[in-house]
C-alpha positions as CSV (number, residue, x, y, z in Angstrom):
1,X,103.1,-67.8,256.5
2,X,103.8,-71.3,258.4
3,X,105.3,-72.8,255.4
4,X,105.7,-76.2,257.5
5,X,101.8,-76.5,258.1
6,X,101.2,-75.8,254.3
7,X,103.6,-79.2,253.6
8,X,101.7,-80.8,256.4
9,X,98.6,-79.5,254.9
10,X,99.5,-81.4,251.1
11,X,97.6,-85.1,250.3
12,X,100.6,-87.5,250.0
13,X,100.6,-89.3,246.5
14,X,98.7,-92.3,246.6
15,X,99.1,-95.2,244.4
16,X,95.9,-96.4,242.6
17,X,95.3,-99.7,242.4
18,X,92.4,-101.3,240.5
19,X,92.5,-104.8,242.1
20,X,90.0,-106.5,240.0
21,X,92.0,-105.8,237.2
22,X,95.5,-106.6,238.6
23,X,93.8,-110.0,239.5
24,X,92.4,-110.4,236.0
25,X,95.9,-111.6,234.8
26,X,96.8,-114.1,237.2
27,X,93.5,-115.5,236.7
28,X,94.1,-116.1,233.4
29,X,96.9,-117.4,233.5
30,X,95.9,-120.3,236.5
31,X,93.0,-121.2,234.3
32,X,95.6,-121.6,231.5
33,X,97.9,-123.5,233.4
34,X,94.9,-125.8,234.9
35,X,93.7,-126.1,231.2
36,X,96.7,-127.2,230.7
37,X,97.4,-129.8,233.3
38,X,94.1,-131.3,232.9
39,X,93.6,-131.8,229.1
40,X,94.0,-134.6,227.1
41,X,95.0,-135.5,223.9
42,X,95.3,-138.9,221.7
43,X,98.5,-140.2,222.3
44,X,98.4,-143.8,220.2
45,X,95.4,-144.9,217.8
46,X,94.7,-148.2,215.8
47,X,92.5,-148.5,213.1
48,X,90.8,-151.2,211.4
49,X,90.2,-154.2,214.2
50,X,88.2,-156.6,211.8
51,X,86.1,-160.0,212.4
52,X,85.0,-161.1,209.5
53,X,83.3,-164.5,209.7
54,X,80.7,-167.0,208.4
55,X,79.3,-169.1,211.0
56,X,76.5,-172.0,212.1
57,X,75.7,-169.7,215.1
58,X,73.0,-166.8,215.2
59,X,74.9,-163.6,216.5
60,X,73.3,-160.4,217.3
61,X,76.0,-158.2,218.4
62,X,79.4,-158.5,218.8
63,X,82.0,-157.7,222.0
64,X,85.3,-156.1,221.5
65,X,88.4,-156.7,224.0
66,X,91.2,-154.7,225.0
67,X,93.8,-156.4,227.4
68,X,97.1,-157.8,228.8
69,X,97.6,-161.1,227.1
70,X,100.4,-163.4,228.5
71,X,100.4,-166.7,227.2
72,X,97.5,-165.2,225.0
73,X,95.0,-165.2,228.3
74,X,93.3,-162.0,229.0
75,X,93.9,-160.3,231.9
76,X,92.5,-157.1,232.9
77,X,90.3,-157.1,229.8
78,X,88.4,-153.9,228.8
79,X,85.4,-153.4,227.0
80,X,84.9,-157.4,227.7
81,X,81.0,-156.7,228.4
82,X,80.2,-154.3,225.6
83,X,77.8,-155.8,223.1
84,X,77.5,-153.8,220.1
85,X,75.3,-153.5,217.6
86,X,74.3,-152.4,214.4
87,X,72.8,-149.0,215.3
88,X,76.1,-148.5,217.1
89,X,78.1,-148.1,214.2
90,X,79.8,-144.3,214.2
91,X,80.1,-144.4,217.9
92,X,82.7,-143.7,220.3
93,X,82.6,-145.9,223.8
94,X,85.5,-144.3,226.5
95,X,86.8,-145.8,229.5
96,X,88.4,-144.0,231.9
97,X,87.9,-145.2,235.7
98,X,87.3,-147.9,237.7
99,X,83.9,-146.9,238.5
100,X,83.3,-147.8,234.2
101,X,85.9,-150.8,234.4
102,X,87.1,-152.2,237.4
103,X,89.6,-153.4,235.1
104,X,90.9,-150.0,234.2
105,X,93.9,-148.8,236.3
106,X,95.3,-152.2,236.3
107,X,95.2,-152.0,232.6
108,X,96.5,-148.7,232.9
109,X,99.1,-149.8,234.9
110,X,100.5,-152.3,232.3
111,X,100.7,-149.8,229.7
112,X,103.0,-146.9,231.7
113,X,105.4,-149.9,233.6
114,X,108.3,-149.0,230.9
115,X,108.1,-153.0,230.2
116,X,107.4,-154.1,226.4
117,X,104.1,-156.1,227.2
118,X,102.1,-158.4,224.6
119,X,99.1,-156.6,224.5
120,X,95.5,-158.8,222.6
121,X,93.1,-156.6,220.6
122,X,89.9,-158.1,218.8
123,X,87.1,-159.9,219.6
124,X,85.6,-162.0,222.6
125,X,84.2,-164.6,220.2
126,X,86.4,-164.1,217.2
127,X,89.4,-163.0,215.8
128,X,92.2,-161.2,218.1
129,X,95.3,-160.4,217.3
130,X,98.7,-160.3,220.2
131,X,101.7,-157.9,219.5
132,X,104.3,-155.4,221.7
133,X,102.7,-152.5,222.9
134,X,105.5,-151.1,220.8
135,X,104.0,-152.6,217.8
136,X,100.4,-151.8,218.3
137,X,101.2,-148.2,219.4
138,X,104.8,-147.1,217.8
139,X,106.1,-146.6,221.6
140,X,109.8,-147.0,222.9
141,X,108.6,-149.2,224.5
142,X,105.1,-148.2,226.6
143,X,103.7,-145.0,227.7
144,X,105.9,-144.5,230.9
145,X,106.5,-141.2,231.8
146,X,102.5,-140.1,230.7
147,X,99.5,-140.1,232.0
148,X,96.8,-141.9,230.7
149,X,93.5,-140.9,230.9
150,X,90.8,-142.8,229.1
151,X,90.7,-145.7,226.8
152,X,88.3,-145.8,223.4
153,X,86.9,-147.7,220.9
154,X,85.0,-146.4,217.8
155,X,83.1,-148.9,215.8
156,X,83.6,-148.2,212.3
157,X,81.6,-151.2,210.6
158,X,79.1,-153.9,211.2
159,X,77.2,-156.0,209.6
160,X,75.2,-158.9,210.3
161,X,73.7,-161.1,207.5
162,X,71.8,-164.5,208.3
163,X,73.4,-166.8,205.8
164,X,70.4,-169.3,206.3
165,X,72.1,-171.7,209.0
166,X,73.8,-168.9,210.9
167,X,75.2,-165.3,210.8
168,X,78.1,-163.9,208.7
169,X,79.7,-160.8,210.6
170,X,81.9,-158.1,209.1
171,X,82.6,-155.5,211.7
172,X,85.6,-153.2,212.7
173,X,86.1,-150.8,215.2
174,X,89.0,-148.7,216.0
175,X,91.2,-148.0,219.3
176,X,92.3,-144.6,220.9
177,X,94.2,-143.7,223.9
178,X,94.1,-140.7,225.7
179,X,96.0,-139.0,228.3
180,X,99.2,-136.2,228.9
181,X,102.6,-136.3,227.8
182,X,103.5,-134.0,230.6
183,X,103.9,-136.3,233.8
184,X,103.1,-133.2,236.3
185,X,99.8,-133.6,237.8
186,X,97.2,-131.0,237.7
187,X,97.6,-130.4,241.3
188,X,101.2,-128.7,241.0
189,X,99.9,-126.6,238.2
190,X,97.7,-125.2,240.8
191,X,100.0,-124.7,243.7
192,X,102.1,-123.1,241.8
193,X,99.9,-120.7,240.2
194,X,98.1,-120.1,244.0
195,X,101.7,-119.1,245.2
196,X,102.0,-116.7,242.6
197,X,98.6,-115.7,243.4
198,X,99.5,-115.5,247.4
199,X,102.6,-113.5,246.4
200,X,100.9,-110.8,244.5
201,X,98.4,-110.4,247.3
202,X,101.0,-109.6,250.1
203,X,103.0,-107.5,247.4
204,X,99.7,-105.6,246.7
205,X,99.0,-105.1,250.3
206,X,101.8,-104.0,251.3
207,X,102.0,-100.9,248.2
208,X,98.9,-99.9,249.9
209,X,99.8,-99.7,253.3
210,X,103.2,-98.0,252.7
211,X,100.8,-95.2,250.9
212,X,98.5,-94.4,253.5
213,X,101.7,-94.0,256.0
């Protein structure tokens, strides 16, 4: 008996490797990471904006403003050419790029500089109000450090009654902003998880080819 040819003769052990399901993990965990990277959540909210007023004027809607207020002068105002109405009550309005508000990033800007900036809230004709961002949002001092993503307003009342010479308006809206407290951007999330992905690939590839030496 050649005992030698027999050995020759016997399949070497290979390893088997379902690569759909080794790749199953690592695409779970990218889209975890990306869900991660990418989602938003409220960060700061204000409640209860209110303009109530009588007045000799006839007044359909009203228009809310966000913005920087130095000197109490608006600048990079948001929301400044949003008339509302009364069928609008119970609706959310978001900002959040230029291409909605070319005011937007520069707005955005203000509110992540680490500076304590007087920011105005309220009304384009009618009451606003000026305080710290560290006021109006409880932050030490701004949102440096995060990432904001979109701007809101929800307007929770209004009303518009002719008093016989003009219109008395009760309204009120309220203010939410959006974005990550993580300051990574999406895009190392990624990278990261595609090295991992890269890594596993030549690790994989390699098991196979040392089994079919």
């Amino acid at each position: 008996m050649n005992t030698t040819a027999n050995m020759n003769m016997i399949p070497k052990p290979r390893l088997s490797i379902n690569r759909k399901a080794a790749f199953r993990p690592l695409l779970i965990i990218g889209l975890l990471l990306f869900c991660n990277a990418t989602s938003a959540s409220l960060l700061a909210s204000i409640t209860n904006i209110s303009n109530d007023s009588s007045g000799i004027a006839v007044v359909t809607n009203v228009t809310p403003v966000i913005a920087f207020a130095p000197s109490a002068l608006y600048v990079f105002p948001l929301f400044d050419e949003l008339f509302l109405t009364e069928s609008d009550v119970g609706k959310t309005f978001y900002i959040s790029s230029n291409s909605e508000d070319p005011d937007f990033s520069s707005f955005v800007d203000i509110l992540t500089n680490g500076n304590d900036d007087i920011i105005g809230i309220g009304y384009m004709t009618g009451t606003t109000s000026y305080n710290n961002e560290s006021v109006w949002f409880s932050t030490t001092p701004d949102f440096a450090d995060h990432t904001i993503t979109s701007i809101a307003i929800t307007l929770d009342r209004l009303t518009l009654d002719s008093n016989g010479v003009g219109t008395d308006v009760s309204s009120s809206y309220s203010v939410g902003i959006w974005g990550n407290a993580v300051p990574e951007p999406p895009t190392i999330a990624l990278l990261a998880y595609f090295a991992v992905l890269l890594l596993f690939a030549i690790r994989v590839k390699s098991a196979i080819t040392s089994n079919r030496e």
